[in-house]
N, CA, C and O atoms as a DFTB+ gen file, in Angstrom:
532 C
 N C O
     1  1     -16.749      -3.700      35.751
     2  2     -16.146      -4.773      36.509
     3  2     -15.224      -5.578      35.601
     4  3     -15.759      -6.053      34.600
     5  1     -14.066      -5.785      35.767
     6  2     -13.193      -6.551      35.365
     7  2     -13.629      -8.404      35.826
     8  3     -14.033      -8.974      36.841
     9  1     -13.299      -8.770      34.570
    10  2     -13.466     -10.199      34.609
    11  2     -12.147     -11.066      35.006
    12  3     -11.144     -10.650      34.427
    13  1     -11.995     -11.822      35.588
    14  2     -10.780     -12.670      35.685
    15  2     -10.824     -13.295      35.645
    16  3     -11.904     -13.816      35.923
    17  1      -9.495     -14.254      35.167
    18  2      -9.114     -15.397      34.614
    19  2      -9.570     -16.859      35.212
    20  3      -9.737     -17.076      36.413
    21  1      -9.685     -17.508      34.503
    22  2      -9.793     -18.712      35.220
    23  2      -9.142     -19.859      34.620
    24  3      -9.154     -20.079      33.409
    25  1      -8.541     -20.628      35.536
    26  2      -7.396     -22.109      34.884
    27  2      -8.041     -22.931      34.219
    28  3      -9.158     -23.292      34.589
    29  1      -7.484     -23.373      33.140
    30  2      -8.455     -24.438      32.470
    31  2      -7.458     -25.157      31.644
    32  3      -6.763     -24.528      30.847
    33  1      -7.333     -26.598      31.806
    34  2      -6.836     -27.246      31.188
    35  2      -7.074     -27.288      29.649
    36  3      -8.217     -27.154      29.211
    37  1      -6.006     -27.471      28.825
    38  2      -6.286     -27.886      27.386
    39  2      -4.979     -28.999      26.665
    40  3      -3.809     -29.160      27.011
    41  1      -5.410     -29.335      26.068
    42  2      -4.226     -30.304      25.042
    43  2      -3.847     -30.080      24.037
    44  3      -4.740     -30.318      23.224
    45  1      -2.799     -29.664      23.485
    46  2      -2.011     -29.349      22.264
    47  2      -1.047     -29.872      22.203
    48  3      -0.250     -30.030      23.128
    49  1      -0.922     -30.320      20.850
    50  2       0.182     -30.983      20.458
    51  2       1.618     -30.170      20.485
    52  3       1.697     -28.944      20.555
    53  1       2.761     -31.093      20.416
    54  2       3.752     -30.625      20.762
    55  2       4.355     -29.501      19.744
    56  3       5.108     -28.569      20.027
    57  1       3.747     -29.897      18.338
    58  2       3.973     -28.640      16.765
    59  2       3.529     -27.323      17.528
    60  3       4.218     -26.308      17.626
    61  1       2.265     -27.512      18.049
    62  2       1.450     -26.076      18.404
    63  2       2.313     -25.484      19.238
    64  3       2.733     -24.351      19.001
    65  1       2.743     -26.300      20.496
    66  2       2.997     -25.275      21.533
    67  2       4.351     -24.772      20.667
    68  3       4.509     -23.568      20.463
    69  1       5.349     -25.792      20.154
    70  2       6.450     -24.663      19.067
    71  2       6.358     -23.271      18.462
    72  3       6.832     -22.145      18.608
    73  1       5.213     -24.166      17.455
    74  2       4.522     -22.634      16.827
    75  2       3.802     -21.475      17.989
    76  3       3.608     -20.322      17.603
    77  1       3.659     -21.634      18.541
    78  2       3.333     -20.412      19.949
    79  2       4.437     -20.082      20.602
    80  3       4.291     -19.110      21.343
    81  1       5.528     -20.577      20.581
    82  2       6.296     -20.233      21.373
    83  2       7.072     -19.247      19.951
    84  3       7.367     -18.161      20.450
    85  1       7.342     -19.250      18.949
    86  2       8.392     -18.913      17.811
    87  2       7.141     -17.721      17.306
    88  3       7.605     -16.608      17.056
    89  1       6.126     -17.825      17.198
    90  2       5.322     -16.991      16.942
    91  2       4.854     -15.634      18.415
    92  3       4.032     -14.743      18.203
    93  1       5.378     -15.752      19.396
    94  2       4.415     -15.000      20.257
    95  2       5.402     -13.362      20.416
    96  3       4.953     -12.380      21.006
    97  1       6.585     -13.407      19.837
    98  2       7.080     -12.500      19.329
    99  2       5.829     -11.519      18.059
   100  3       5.454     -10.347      18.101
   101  1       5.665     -12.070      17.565
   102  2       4.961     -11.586      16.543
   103  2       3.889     -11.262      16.749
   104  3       3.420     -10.368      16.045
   105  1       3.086     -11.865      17.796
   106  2       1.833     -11.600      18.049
   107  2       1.624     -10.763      19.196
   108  3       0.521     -10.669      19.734
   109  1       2.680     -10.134      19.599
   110  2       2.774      -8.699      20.717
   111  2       2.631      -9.889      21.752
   112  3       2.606      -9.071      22.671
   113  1       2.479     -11.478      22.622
   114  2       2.120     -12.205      23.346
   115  2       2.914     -11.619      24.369
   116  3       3.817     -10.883      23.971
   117  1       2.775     -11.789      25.719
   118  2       3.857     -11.884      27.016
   119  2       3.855     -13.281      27.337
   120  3       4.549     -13.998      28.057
   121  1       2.872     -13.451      26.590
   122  2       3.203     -15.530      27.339
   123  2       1.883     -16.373      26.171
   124  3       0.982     -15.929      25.459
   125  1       2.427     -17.818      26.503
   126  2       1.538     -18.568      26.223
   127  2       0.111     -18.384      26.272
   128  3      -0.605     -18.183      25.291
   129  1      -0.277     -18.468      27.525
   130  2      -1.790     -18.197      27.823
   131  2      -2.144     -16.927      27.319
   132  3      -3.364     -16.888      27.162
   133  1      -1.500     -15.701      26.946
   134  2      -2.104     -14.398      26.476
   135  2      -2.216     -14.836      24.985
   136  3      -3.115     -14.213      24.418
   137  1      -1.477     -15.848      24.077
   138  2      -1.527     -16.300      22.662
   139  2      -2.898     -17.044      22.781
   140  3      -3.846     -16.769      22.046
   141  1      -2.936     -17.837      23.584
   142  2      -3.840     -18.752      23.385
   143  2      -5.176     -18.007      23.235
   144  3      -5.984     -18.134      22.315
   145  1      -5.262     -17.163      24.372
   146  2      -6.496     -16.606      25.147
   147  2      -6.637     -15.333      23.654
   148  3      -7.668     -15.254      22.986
   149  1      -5.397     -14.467      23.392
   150  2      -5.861     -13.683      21.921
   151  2      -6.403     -14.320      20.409
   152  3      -7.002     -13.716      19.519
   153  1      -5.930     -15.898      20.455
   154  2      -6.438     -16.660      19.434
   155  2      -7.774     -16.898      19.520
   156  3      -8.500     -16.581      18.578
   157  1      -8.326     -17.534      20.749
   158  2      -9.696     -17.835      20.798
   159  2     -10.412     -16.653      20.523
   160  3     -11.412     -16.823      19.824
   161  1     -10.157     -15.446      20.902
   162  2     -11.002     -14.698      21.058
   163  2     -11.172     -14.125      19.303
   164  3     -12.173     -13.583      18.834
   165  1     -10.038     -14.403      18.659
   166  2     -10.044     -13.978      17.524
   167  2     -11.178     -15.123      16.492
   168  3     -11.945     -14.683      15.635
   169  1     -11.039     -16.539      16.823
   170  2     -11.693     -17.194      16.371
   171  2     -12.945     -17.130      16.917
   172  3     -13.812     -17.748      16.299
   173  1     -13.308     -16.492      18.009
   174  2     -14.941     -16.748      18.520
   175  2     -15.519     -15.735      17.432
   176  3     -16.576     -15.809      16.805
   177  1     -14.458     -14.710      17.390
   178  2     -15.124     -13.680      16.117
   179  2     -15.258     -14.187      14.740
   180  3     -16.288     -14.150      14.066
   181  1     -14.236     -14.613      14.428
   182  2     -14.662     -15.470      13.160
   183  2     -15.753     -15.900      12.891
   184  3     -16.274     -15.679      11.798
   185  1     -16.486     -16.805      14.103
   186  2     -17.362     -17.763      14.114
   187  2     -18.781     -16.931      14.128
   188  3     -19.768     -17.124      13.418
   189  1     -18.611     -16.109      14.983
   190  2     -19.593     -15.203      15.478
   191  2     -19.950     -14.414      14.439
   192  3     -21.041     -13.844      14.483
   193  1     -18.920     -14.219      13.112
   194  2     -19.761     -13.187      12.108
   195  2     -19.970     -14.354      10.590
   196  3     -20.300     -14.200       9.415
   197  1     -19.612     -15.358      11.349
   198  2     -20.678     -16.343      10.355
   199  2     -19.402     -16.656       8.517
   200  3     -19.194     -17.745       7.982
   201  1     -18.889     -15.374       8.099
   202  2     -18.143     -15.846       6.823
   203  2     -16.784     -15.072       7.245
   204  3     -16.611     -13.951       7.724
   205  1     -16.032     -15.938       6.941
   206  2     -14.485     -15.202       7.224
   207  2     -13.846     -14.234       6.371
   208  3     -12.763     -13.803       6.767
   209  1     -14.421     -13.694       4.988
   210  2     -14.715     -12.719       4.574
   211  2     -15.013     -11.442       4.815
   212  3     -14.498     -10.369       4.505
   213  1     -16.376     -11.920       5.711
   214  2     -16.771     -10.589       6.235
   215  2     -16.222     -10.269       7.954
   216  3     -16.398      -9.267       8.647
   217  1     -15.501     -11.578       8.265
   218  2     -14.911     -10.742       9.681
   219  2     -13.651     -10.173       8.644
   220  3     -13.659      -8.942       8.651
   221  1     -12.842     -10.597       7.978
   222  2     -12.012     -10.320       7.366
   223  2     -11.412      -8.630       6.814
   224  3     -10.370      -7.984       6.918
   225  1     -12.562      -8.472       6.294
   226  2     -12.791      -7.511       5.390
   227  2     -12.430      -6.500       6.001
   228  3     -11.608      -5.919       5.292
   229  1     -12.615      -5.905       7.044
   230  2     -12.255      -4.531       7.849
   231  2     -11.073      -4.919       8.317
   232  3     -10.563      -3.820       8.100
   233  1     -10.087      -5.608       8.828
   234  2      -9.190      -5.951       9.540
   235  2      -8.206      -5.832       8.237
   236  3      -7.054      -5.479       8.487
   237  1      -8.473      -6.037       7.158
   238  2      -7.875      -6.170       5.670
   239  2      -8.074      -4.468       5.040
   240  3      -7.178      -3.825       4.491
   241  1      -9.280      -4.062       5.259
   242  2      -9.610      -2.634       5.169
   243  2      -8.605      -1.496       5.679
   244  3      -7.993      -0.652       5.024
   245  1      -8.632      -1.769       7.208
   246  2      -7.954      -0.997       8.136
   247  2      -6.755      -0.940       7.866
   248  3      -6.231       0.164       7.715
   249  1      -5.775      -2.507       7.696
   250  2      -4.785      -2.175       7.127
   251  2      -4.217      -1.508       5.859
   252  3      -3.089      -1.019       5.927
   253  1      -5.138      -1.432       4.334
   254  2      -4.666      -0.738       3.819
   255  2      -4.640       0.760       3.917
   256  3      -3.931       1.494       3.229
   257  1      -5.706       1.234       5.084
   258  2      -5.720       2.603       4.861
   259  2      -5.098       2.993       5.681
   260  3      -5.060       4.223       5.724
   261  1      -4.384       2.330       6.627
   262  2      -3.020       2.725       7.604
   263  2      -1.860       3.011       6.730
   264  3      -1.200       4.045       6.834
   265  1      -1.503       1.605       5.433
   266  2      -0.483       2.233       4.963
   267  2      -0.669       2.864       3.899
   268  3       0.374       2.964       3.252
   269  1      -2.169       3.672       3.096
   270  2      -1.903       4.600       2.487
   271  2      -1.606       5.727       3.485
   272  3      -0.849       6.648       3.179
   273  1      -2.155       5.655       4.576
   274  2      -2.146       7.043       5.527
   275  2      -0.254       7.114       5.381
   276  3       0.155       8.091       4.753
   277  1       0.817       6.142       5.927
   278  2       1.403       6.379       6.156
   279  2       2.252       6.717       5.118
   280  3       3.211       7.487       5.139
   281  1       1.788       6.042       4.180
   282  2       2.515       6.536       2.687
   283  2       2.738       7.699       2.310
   284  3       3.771       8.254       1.935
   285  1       1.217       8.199       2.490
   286  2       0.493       9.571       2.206
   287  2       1.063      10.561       2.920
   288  3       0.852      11.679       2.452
   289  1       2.070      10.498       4.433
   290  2       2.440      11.060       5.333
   291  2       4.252      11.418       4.657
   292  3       4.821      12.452       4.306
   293  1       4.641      10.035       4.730
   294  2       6.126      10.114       3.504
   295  2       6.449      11.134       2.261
   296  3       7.427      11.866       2.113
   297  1       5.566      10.987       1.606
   298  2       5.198      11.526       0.178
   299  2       5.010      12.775       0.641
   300  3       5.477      13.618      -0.124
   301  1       4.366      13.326       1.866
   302  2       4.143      15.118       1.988
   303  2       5.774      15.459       2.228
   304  3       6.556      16.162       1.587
   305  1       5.920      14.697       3.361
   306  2       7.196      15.280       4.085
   307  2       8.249      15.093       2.751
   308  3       8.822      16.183       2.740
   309  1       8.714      14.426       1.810
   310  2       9.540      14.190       0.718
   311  2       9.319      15.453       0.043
   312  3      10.312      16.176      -0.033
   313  1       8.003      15.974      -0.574
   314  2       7.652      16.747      -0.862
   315  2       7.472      18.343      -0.274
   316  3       7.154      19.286      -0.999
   317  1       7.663      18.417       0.757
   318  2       8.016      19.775       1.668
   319  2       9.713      20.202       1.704
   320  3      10.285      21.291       1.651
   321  1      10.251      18.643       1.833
   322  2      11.511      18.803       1.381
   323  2      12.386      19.726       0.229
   324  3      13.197      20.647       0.142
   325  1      11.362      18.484      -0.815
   326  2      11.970      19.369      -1.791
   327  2      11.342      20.632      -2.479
   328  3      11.889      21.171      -3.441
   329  1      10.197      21.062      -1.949
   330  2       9.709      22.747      -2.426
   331  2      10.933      23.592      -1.535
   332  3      11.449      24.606      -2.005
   333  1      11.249      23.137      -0.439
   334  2      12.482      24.211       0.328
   335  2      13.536      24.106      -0.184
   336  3      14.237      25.060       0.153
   337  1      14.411      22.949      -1.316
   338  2      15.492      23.266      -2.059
   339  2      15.108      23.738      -2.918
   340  3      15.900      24.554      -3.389
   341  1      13.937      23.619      -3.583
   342  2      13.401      24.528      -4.842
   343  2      13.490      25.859      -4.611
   344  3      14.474      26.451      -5.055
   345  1      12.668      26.447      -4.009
   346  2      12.724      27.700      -2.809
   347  2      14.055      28.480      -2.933
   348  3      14.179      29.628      -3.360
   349  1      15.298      27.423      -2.359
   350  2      16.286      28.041      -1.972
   351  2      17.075      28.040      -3.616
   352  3      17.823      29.016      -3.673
   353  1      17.091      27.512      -4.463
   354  2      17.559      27.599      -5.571
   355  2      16.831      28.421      -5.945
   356  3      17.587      29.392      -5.995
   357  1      15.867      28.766      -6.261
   358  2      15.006      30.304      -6.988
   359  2      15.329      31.531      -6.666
   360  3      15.470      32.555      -7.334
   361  1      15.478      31.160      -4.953
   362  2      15.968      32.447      -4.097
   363  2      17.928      33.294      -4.643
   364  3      18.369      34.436      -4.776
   365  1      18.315      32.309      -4.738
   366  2      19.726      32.091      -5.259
   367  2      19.405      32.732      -6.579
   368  3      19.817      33.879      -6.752
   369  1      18.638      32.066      -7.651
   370  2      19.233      32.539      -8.704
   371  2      18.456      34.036      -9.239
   372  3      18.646      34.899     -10.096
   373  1      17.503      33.738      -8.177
   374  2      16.973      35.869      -7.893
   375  2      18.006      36.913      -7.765
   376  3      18.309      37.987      -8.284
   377  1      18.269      36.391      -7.160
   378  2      19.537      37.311      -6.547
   379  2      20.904      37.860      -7.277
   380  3      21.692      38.790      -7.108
   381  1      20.694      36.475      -8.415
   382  2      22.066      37.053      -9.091
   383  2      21.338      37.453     -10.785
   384  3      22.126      37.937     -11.598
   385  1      20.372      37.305     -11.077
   386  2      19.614      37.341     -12.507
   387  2      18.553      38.537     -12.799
   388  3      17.476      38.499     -12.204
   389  1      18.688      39.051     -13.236
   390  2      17.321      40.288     -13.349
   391  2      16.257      39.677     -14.879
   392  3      16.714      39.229     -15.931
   393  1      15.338      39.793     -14.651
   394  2      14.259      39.008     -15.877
   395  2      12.884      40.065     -15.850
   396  3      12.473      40.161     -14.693
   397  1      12.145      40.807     -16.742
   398  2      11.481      41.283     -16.762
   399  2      10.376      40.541     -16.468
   400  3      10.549      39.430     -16.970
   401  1       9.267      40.600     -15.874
   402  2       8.012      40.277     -15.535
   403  2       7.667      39.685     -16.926
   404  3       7.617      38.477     -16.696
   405  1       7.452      39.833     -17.987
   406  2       6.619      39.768     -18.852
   407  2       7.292      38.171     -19.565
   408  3       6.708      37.138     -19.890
   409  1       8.788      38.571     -19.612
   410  2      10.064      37.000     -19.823
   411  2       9.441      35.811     -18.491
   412  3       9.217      34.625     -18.734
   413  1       9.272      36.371     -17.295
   414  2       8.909      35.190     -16.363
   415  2       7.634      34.504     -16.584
   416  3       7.510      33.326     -16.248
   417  1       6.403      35.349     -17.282
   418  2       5.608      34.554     -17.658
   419  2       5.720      33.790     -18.600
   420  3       5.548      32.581     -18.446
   421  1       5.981      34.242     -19.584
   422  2       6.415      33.542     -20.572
   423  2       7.383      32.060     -20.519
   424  3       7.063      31.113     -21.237
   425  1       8.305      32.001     -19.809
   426  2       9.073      30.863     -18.969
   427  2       7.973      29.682     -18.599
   428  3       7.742      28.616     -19.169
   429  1       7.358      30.314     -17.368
   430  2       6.172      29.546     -16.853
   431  2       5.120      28.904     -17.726
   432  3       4.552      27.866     -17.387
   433  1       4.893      29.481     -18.752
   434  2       4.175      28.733     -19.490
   435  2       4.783      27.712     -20.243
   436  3       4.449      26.528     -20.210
   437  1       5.984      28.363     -21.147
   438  2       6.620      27.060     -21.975
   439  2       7.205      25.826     -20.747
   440  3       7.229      24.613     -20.960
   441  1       7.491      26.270     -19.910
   442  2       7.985      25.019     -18.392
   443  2       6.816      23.989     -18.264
   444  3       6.937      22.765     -18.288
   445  1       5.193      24.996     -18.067
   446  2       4.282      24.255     -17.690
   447  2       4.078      23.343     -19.123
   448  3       4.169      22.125     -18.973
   449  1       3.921      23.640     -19.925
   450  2       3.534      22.937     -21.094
   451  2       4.774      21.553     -21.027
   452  3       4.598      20.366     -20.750
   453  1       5.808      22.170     -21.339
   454  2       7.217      20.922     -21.016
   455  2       6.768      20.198     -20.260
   456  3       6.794      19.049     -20.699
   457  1       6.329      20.282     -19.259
   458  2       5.622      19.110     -17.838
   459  2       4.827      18.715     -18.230
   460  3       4.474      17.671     -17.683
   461  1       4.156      19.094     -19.153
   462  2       2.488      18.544     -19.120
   463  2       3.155      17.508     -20.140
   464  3       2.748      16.354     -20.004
   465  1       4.270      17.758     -21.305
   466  2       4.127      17.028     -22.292
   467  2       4.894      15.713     -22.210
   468  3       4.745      14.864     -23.089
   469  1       5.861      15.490     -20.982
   470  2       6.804      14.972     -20.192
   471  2       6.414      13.832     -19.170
   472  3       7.196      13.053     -18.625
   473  1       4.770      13.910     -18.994
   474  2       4.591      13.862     -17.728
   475  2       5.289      13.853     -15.770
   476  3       5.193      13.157     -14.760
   477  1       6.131      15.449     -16.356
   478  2       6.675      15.669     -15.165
   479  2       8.175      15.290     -15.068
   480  3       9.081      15.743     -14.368
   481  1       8.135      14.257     -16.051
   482  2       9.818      13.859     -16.025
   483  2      10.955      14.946     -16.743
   484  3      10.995      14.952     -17.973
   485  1      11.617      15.605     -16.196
   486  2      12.704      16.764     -16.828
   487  2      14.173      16.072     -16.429
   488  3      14.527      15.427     -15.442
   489  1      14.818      16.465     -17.552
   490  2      16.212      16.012     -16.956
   491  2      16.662      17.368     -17.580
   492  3      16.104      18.162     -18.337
   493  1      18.212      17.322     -16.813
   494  2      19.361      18.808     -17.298
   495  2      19.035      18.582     -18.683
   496  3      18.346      19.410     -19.279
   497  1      19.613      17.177     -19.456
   498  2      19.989      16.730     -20.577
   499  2      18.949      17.975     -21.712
   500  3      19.256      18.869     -22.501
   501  1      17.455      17.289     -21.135
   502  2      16.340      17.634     -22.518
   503  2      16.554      19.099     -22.194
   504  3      16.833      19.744     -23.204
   505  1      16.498      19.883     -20.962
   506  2      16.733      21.196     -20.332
   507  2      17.775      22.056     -22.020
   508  3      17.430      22.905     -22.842
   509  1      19.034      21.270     -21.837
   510  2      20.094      21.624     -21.876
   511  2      19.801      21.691     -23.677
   512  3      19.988      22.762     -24.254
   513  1      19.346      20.477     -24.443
   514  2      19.047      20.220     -25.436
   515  2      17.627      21.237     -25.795
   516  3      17.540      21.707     -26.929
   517  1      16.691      21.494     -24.902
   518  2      15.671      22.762     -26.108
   519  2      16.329      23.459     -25.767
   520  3      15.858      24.319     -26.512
   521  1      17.383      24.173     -25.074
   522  2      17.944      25.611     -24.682
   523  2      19.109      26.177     -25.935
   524  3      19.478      27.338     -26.113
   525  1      19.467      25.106     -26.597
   526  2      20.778      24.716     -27.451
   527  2      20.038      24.801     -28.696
   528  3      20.587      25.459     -29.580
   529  1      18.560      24.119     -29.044
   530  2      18.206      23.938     -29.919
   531  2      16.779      24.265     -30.692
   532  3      16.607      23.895     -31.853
């Protein structure tokens, strides 16, 4: 069963109703009375779990693990990105390079070690400089 509304007078100062009116953008509101009526209900919770901490805490929770989720979502897709220009540059330089099996391992290891010792950071430059030197 749905509950419905009922009229009820209240008094607020003229700051408040401002701040409700400049704020109800922000607070998803369609009107006054839906601000008012989402505030109380937010403060009955407050009250109702006794330290504002602990109503706090999950509402503070939830949000960070929304934006690691969404972070976490960025960072794949950035990363799918660029394994398919990687991909397509390997594919490319397959095509025009012949390398014995035994030279490609060998590559892979001194590369992996370079990364490890780099932490990951490569430029042409250092590339260009052990290749020279």
């Amino acid at each position: 069963m749905k509950e419905t509304k009922k009229k009820t007078a209240i008094y607020l100062y003229p700051s408040q109703v401002e701040e409700i009116k400049s704020l109800m953008d922000q607070a998803n509101a369609k009107s006054q009375s839906e601000f008012v009526s989402d505030a109380i209900r937010f403060y009955i919770g407050y009250l109702q779990q006794g330290k504002n901490v602990d109503y706090l805490a999950p509402i503070i929770a939830q949000a960070i693990k929304e934006e690691i989720r969404s972070t976490e979502k960025n960072i794949s897709q950035i990363l799918f990105k660029l394994a398919v220009e990687a991909a397509m540059l390997a594919e490319l330089q397959a095509s025009q390079i012949r390398v014995p099996q035994d030279q490609m391992e060998q590559l892979r290891r001194m590369c992996s070690r370079i990364v490890a010792e780099n932490n990951g950071i490569i430029t042409l430059e250092k590339a260009i400089k052990h290749q020279q030197g």
